[in-house]
C-alpha positions, 0 to 999 in steps of 0.5 A: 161651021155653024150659021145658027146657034141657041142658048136656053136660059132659066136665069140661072148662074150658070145660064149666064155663062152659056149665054157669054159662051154663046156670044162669043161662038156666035160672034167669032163665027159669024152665026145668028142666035136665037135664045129661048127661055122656057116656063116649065108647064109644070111647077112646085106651084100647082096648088091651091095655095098660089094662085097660077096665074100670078106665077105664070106672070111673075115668071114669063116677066122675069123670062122677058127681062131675061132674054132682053138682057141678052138682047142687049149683050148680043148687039153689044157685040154685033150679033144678030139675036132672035129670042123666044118664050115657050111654055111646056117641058124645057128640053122638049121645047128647046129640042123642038125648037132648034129642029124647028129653026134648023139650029146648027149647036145648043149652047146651055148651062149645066144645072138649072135652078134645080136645088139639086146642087149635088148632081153632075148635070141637071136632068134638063140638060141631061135630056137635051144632050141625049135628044138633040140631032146637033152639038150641044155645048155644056157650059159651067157646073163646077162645084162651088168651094166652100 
């Protein structure tokens, strides 16, 4: 059913629980996966207050440390794993990517690390779900209880 599949991943909570889902589908069907994380081309930080370039360091390493962990669970689990960083808009490149790497299903979390707890599924995910030509599995987003 599916050869390959991608996980995005931002670091975030719910990120994380794509990525165990991702694993999983991949090792119970025997496909490759590839994760991708994605550095937002445009930030918050566009100003001159924080210097960019220490944003776009301390973010692409948090993204490295994030895709080696996923590495690591993926060869816990016998699971070959291909990662990537890319910068620019998320769901365009997470799009262009599995058309690129001809992605059988995307696996991805449903809210990012927007502080826009409130809506149902992040306007990421909401544009990968509407633009990608494959399945695309939402994974998490129950509201927290409190």
């Amino acid at each position: 059913m599916y050869d390959a599949i991608l996980v995005a991943t931002d670091g975030s909570e719910t990120a994380a629980e794509a990525v165990e889902h991702a694993i999983e589908l991949a090792r119970q069907v025997d496909a490759t996966l590839s994760a991708i994380a994605v550095l937002e081309s445009r930030t918050e930080y566009d100003n001159a207050i924080v210097d960019p370039a220490e944003v776009d360091r301390r973010r692409r390493e948090q993204a490295t440390a994030t895709l080696e962990d996923i590495a690591e669970s993926a060869a816990d689990a016998d699971v070959p794993v291909e990662t990537e960083i890319r910068t620019g808009v998320p769901s365009e490149e997470i799009v262009a990517y599995a058309d690129e790497r001809g992605i059988d299903a995307i696996v991805i979390g449903a809210r990012g690390r927007s502080s826009l707890r409130g809506a149902l599924l992040g306007s990421t995910v909401d544009r990968v779900v509407r633009t990608a030509a494959r399945p695309v599995l939402v994974v998490g987003g129950a509201e927290p209880s409190q």
